[in-house]
C-alpha positions in Angstrom: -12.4 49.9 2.5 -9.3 48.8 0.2 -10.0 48.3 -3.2 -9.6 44.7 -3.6 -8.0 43.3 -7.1 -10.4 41.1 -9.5 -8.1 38.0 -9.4 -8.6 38.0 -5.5 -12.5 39.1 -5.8 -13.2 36.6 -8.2 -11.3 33.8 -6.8 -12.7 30.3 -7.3 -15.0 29.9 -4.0 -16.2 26.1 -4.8 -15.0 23.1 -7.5 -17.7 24.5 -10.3 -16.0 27.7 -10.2 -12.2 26.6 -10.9 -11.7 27.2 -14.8 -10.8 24.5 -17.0 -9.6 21.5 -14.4 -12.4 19.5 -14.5 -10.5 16.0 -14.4 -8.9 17.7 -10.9 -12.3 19.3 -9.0 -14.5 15.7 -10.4 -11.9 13.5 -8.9 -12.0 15.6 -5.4 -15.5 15.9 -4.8 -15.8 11.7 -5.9 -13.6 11.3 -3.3 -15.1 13.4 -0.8 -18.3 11.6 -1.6 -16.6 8.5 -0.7 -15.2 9.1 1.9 -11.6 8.5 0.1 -9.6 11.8 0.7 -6.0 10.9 0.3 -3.9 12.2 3.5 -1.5 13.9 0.8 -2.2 15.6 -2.5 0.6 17.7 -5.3 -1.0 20.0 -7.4 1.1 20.5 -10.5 0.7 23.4 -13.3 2.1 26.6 -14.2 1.0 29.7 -12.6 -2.6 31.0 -12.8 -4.2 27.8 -13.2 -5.9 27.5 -10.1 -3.1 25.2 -7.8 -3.5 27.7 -4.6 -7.3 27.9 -4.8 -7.8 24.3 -5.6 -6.6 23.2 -2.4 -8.2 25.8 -0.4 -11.5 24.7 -1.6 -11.0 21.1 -0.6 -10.2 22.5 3.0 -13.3 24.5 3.0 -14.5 21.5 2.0 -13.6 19.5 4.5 -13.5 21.3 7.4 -17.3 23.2 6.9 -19.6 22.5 9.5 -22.0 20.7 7.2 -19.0 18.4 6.0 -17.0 17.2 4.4 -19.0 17.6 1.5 -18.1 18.6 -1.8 -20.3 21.8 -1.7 -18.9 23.9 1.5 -21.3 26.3 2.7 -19.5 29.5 2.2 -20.8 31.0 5.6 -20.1 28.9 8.4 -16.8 30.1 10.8 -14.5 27.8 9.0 -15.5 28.2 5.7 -15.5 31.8 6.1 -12.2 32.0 8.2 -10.6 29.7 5.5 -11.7 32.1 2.7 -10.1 34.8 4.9 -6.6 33.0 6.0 -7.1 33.4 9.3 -8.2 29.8 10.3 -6.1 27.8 12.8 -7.0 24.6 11.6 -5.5 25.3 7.8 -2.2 26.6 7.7 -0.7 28.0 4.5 2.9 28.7 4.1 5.5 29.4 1.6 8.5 27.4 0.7 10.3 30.1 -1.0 10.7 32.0 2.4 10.9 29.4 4.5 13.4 26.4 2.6 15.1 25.1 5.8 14.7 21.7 7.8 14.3 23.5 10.7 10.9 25.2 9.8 9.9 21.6 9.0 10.9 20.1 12.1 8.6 23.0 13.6 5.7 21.5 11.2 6.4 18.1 12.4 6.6 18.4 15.9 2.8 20.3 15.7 1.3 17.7 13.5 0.4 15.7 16.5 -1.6 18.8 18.0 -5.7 17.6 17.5 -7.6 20.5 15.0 -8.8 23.5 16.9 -12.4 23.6 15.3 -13.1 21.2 12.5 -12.2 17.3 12.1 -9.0 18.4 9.8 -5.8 20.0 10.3 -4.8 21.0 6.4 -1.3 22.0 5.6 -0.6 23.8 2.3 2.8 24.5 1.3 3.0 26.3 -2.1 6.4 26.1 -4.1 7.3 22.8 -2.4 9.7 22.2 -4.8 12.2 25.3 -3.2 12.4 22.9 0.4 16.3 22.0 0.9 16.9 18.6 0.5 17.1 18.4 4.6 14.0 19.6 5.0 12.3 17.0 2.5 14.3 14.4 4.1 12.8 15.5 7.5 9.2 15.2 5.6 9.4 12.0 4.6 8.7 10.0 7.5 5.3 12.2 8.9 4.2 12.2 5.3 4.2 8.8 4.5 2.5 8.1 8.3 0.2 10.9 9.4 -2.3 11.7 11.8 -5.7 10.9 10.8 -6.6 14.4 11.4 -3.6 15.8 9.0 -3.9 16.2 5.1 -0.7 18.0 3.5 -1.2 19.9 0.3 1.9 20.9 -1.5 1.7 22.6 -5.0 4.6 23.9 -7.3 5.1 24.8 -10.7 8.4 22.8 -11.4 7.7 19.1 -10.4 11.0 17.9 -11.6 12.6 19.6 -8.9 10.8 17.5 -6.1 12.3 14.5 -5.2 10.7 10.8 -6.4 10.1 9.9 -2.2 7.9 12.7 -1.7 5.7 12.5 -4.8 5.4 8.8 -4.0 3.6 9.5 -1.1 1.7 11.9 -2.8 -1.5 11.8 -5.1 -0.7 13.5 -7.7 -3.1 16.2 -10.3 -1.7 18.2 -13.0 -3.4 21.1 -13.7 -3.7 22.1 -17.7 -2.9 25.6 -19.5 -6.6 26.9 -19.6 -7.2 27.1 -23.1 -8.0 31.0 -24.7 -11.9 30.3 -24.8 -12.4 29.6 -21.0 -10.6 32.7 -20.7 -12.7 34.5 -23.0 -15.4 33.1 -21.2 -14.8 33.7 -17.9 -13.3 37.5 -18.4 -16.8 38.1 -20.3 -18.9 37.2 -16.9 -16.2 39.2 -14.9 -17.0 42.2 -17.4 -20.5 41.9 -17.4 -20.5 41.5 -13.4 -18.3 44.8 -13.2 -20.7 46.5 -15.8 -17.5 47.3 -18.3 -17.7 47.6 -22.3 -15.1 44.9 -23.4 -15.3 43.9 -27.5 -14.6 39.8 -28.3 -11.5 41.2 -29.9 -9.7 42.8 -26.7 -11.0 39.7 -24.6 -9.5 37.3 -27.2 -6.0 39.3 -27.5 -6.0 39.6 -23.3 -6.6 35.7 -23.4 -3.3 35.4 -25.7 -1.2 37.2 -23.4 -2.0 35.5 -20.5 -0.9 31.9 -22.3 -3.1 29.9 -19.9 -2.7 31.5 -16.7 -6.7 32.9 -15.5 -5.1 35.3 -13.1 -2.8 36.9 -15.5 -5.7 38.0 -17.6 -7.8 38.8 -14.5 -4.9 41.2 -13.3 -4.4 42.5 -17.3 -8.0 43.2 -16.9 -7.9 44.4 -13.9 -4.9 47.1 -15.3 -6.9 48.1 -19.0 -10.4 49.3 -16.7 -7.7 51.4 -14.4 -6.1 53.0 -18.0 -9.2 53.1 -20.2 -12.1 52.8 -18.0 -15.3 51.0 -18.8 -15.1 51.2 -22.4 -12.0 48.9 -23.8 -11.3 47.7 -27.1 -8.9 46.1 -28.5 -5.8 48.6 -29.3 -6.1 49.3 -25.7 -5.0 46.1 -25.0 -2.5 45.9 -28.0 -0.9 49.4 -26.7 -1.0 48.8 -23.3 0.8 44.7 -23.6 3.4 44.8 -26.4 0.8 42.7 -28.5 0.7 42.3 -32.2 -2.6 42.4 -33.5 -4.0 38.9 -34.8 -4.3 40.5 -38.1 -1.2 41.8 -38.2 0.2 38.0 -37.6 -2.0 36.8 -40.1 -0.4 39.8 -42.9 3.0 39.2 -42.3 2.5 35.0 -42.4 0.5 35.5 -45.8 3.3 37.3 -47.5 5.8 35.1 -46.0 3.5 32.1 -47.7 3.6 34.4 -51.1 7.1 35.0 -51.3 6.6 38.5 -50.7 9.8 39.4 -48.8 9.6 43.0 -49.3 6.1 43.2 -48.1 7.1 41.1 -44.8 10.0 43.0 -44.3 7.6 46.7 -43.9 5.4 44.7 -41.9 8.5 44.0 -39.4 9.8 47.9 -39.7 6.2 49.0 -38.6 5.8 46.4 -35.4 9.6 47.6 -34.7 8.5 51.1 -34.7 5.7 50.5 -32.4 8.2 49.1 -29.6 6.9 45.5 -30.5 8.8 42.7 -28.7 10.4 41.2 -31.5 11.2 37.9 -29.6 7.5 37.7 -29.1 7.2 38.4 -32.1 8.8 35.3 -33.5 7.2 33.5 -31.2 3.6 34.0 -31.6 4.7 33.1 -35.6 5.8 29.6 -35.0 2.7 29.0 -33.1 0.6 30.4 -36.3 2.8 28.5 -38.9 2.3 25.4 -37.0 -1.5 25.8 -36.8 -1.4 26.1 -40.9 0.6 22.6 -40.8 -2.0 21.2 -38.6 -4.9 22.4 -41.0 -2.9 21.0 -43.8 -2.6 17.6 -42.7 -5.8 17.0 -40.5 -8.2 18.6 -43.3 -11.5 19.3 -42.0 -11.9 16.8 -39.3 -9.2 19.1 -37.2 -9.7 19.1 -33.3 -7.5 20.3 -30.3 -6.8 24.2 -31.8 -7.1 26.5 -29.6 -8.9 29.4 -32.1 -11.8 31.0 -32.8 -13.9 29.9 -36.0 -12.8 33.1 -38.0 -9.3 32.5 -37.2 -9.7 28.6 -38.4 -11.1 29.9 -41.6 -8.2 32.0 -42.3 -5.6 29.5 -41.3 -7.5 27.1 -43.9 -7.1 29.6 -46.5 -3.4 30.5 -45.6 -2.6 26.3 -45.7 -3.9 26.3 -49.5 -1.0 28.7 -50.4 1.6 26.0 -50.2 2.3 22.5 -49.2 3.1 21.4 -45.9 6.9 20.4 -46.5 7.6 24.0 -47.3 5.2 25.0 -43.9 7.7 22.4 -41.9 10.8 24.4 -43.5 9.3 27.9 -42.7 8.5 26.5 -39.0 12.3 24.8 -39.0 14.0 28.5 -39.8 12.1 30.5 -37.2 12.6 28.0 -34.4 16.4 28.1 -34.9 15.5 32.0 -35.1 14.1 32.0 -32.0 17.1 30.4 -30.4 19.4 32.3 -31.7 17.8 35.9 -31.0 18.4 35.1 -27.4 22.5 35.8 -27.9 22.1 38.9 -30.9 22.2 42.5 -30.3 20.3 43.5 -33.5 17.0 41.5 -33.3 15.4 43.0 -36.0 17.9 42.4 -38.6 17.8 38.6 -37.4 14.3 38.4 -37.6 14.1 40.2 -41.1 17.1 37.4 -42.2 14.8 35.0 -41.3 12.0 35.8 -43.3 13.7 36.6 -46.4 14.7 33.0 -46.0 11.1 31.9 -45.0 10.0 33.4 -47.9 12.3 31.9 -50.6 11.6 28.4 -48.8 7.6 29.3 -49.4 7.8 29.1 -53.0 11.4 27.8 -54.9 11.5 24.6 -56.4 11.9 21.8 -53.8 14.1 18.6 -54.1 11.4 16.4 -54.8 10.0 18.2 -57.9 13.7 18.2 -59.4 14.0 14.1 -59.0 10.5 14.7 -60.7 11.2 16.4 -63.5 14.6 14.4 -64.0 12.9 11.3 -63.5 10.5 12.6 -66.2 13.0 13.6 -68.8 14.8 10.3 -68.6 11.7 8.4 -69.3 11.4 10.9 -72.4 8.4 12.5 -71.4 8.2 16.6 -70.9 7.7 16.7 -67.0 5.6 18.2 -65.3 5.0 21.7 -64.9 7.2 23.1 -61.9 5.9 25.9 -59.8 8.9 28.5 -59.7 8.5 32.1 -58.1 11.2 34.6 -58.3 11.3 35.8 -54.9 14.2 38.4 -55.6 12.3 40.0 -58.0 10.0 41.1 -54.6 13.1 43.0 -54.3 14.4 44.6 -57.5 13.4 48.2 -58.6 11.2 48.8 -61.3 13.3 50.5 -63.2 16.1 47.7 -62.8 17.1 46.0 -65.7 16.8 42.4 -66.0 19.7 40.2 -66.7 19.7 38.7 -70.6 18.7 35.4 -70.5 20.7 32.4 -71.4 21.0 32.2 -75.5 19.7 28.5 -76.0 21.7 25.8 -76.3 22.0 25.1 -80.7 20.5 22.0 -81.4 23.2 19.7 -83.3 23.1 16.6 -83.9 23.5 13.9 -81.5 26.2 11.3 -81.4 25.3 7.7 -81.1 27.2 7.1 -78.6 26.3 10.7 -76.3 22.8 10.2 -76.7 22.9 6.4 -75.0 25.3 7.4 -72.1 23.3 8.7 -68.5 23.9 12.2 -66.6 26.8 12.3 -64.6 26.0 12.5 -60.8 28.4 13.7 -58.3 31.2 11.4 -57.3 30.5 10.9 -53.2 33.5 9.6 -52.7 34.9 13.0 -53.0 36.1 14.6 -49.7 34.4 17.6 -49.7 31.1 16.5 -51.0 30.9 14.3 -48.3 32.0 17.2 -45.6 29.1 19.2 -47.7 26.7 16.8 -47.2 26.8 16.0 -43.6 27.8 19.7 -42.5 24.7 19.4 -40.6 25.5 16.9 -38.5 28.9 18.1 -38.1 28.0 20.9 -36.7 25.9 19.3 -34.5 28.8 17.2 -32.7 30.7 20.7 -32.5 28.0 21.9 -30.7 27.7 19.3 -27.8 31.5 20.6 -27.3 31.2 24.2 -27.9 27.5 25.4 -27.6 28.6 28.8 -29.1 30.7 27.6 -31.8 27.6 26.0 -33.2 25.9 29.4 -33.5 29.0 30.8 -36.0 29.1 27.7 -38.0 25.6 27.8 -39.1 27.2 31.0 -41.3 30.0 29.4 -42.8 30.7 26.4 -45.7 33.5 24.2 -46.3 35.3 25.0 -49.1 38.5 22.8 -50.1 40.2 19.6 -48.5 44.0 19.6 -50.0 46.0 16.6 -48.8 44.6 16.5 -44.5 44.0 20.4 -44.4 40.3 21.7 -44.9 39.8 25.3 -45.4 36.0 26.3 -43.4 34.6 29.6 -45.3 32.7 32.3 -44.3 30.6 34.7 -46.6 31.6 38.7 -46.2 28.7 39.8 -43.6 29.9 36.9 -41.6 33.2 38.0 -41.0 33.0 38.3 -37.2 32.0 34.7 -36.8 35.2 33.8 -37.8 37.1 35.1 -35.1 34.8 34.8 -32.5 35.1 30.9 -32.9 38.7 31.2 -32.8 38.7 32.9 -29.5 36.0 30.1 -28.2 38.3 28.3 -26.0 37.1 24.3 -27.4 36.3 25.9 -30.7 38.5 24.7 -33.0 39.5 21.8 -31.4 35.6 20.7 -31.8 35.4 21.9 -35.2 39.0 19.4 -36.2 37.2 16.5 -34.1 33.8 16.5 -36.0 35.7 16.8 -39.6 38.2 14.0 -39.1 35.2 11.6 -37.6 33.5 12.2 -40.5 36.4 11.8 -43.5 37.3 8.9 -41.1 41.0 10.6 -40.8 43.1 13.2 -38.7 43.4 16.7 -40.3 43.7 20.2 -39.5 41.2 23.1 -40.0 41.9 26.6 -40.8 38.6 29.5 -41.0 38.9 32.2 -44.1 36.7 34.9 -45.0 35.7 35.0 -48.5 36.0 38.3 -50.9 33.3 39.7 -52.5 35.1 38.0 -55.9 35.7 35.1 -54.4 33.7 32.1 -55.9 33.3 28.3 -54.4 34.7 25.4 -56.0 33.6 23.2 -58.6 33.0 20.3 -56.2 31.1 22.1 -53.8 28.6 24.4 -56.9 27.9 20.7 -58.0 26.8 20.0 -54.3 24.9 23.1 -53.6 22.9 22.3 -57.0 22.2 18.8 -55.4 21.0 19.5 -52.1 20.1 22.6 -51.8 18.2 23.7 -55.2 16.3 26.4 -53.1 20.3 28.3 -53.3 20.4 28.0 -57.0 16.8 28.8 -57.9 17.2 32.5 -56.5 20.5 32.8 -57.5 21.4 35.2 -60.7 21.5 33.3 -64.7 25.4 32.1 -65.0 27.2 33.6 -68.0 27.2 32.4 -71.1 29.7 29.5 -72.3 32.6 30.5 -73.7 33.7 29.6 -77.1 34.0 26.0 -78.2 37.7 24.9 -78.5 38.6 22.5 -81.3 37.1 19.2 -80.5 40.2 16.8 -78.8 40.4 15.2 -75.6 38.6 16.7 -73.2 37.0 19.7 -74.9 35.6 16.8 -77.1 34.3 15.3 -74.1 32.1 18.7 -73.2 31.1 18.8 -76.8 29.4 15.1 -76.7 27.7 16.1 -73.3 26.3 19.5 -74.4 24.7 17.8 -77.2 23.1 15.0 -75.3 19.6 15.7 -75.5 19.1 14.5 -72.0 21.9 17.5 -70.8 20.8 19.6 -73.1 16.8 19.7 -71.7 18.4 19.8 -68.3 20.7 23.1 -69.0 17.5 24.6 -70.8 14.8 23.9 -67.8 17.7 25.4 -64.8 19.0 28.2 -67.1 22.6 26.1 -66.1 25.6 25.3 -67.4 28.4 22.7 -67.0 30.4 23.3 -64.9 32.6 20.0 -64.5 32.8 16.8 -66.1 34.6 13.8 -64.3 34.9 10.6 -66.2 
């Protein structure tokens, strides 16, 4: 006899035995009770969740010879001709092969024809949603006005694609992801009942891969006892699926969280080495960085993970590492990771991008503690003590020397009239700090134009409006970008648009790649330092002022603000220096 798989062995034989739909199989056997079986049902659900052998049950259960009743027999000549597809009273066929009207003109024109054996002639059509539009229009009327002895059951995967008149007529069930411990569970009696060795770790990684679909992890099963036998643990299932072990994840997140870039980044070369999908990869990170935001914010009284209790104790501890607006940026970078590995050819260096700029965002100083400690100073008081990790120096060789610090700023005394005047702020009325400031949403407008364009913006800055011209900038290692958007055919055009609706005026927009001595200007330093202090905090001291020059007009001026004790506690506390003073 041929061997026969474990997903079509074990296949669901009555509602108890279907995985995780509860709200589905309760409703159908109440109505079956009752005696209120709609003539039309659409099971909706991704694959492996039990659409197919949901409706074969309720045909079993209709048509057995002790029925309808919500428990078929199993043994009778329908219920066992149904379990075999060979019965001529349900008939089971596949959209996908068979999409025109004229195979559902066929259906219609034998829908008048009484049931061979049982009080029921069941149709299931699987993928409705790949009928032609002809063929649902042909549907419609017989669907909405069967035969008593007709009940259609359609099932698909993509609901959206089926038209409003047929699910109208329809009563409708979604089937649900089954969540990783059903899986667990059931895989452990199908183990047991096939007397093989499985450990709680292979189960639990077999259950990941699956990603709610029961038949997937049957049939992974099904593959690990054919390479490994009856004894599997888990690196069989790792080795054999691409999968990166749970620990592993859990590593590589917990030096992310530490700012330990260089640790992250061997972690990455290691998975790379072992063929790991590195899109997974990614992947499988955002859903573990998002579990840590959950246990940050729901505490203790968290519900609706889908983990084990060990894992739950270690996203707990990974959550007290740092606060949840610094999880939100870490999630933030990967997901626009994610989309963007789809149109790289080196995903690797992408992904290791990526964390180096997770890590950085896990522990420098956040906007809110600077309006803190600025707040703080102006009320006179010392602030409060500000968290500040050097990520670079995760980076830097022992040996290396560090940079001299900045020699203090001398304490002289303080003019009446410095000491009562406030710290200047950045003028917003400038051009290009506003351009700086809502670059984000300009290049969001270019990118409902030019989809692509918005990928090569991300890397660039701009740097200078003089009279209507704006000059866009791009860092060295970006240099492509630059003329790839220029060959995008709505490129620039989109780039011009979204600049002159935000400065409220018509200019013209040139791209330039920046040397390696090439340094922003004023304008947009002061920006960066506003918005982004994340930049700043990892970037190296500035050099030391230069020389005072005699004290008239406007040197005089940068002599009365260095020794405003206000300034002078703010150049101390960011190692800064000014850089610009505007009246």
């Amino acid at each position: 006899m041929a061997y026969e798989v474990l997903a079509r062995k074990w296949r669901p034989q009555l509602f108890t035995d279907v995985v995780g739909q509860d709200h589905v199989t309760q409703t159908l056997k109440n109505a079956i009770e009752t005696d209120r079986v709609a003539h039309a049902y659409l099971f909706v659900g991704p694959r492996g969740t039990g659409k197919t052998s949901t409706a074969r049950i309720l045909a079993k259960a209709l048509n057995c010879q002790k029925g309808p009743t919500p428990v078929p027999c199993g043994v009778c000549d329908s219920c066992r001709e149904i379990m075999a597809g060979n019965c001529l009273d349900v008939l089971e066929f596949d959209a996908a092969s068979n999409t025109g009207v004229d195979y559902i003109r066929d259906l219609r024109d034998t829908v008048s024809y009484a049931p061979a054996r049982g009080p029921f002639k069941i149709y299931i059509i699987d993928e409705v949603h790949m009928l032609s539009p002809g063929a649902f229009n042909a549907l419609l009327k017989t669907l909405e006005e069967p035969p008593r002895h007709v009940k259609f059951v359609f099932a698909t995967t993509e609901p959206q694609k089926v038209p409003a008149t047929i699910i109208s007529r329809c009563q409708r069930f979604d089937l649900r992801r089954i969540s990783a411990r059903d899986i667990v569970q059931r895989l452990a009696e199908i183990a047991q009942a096939e007397q093989v060795d499985i450990d709680a770790d292979a189960l639990l990684a077999i259950a990941r891969g699956a990603e709610g679909g029961l038949r997937d992890a049957e049939s992974a099963l099904d593959q690990l006892i054919a390479f490994r036998g009856k004894k599997i643990q888990e690196s069989d299932v790792l080795s054999v699926f691409g999968l990166v072990a749970r620990r592993t994840l859990e590593s590589l997140a917990e030096a992310v969280l530490k700012g330990e870039a260089l640790q992250a980044l061997r972690i990455v070369a290691e998975l790379d080495r072992a063929g790991k999908d590195i899109q997974r990869l990614v992947q499988e990170l955002i859903e573990h960085f998002r579990n840590i935001l959950i246990c940050s914010y729901a505490g203790e009284n968290i519900t609706g993970l889908d983990i084990t209790e060990t894992q739950l104790d270690t996203l707990y501890a990974q959550a007290k590492l740092t606060d949840p607006a610094r999880i939100l940026r870490i999630v933030e970078v990967l997901t626009e990771t994610d989309g963007r590995l789809r149109y790289t050819l080196s995903k690797r260096t992408l992904f290791e991008m990526a964390l180096v700029r997770c890590s950085r965002a896990a522990v420098v100083v956040t906007l809110e503690q600077i309006l803190e400690q600025l707040q703080s100073l102006q009320r006179g008081g010392p602030g409060p003590a500000m968290m500040v990790t050097e990520a670079k120096a995760s980076f830097a060789p022992a040996a290396a020397s560090q940079p001299p610090a900045r020699a203090p700023i001398r304490d002289e005394p303080a003019k009446a009239v410095a000491a009562s005047r406030a710290a200047p702020t950045v003028d917003d009325s400038d051009p290009i700090v506003k351009l700086s400031r809502n670059w984000h949403e300009i290049v969001e407008k270019v990118g409902h134009v030019a989809s692509l364009a918005k990928t090569y913006l991300l890397d660039a800055k701009p740097l200078r409006l003089v009279g209507n011209h704006v000059t866009i900038g791009f860092d060295p290692e970006f240099a492509a970008s630059k003329d790839k958007i220029n060959q995008i055919p709505r490129g620039p055009r989109a780039v011009q648009r979204a600049i002159s609706d935000t400065l409220q005026r018509e200019v013209t927009v040139d791209f330039m790649v920046l040397d390696a001595k090439s340094t922003l200007p004023g304008d947009f330093k002061m920006q960066s330092v506003t918005e982004s202090p994340s930049t700043e905090a990892d970037a190296p001291p500035a050099a030391p002022l230069p020389p005072e020059p005699p004290k008239t007009g406007a040197a005089k001026n940068r002599q009365e603000w260095v020794n405003n004790p206000l300034v002078r506690k703010t150049l101390e506390m960011f190692n800064g220096g000014i850089v610009d003073i505007r009246e």
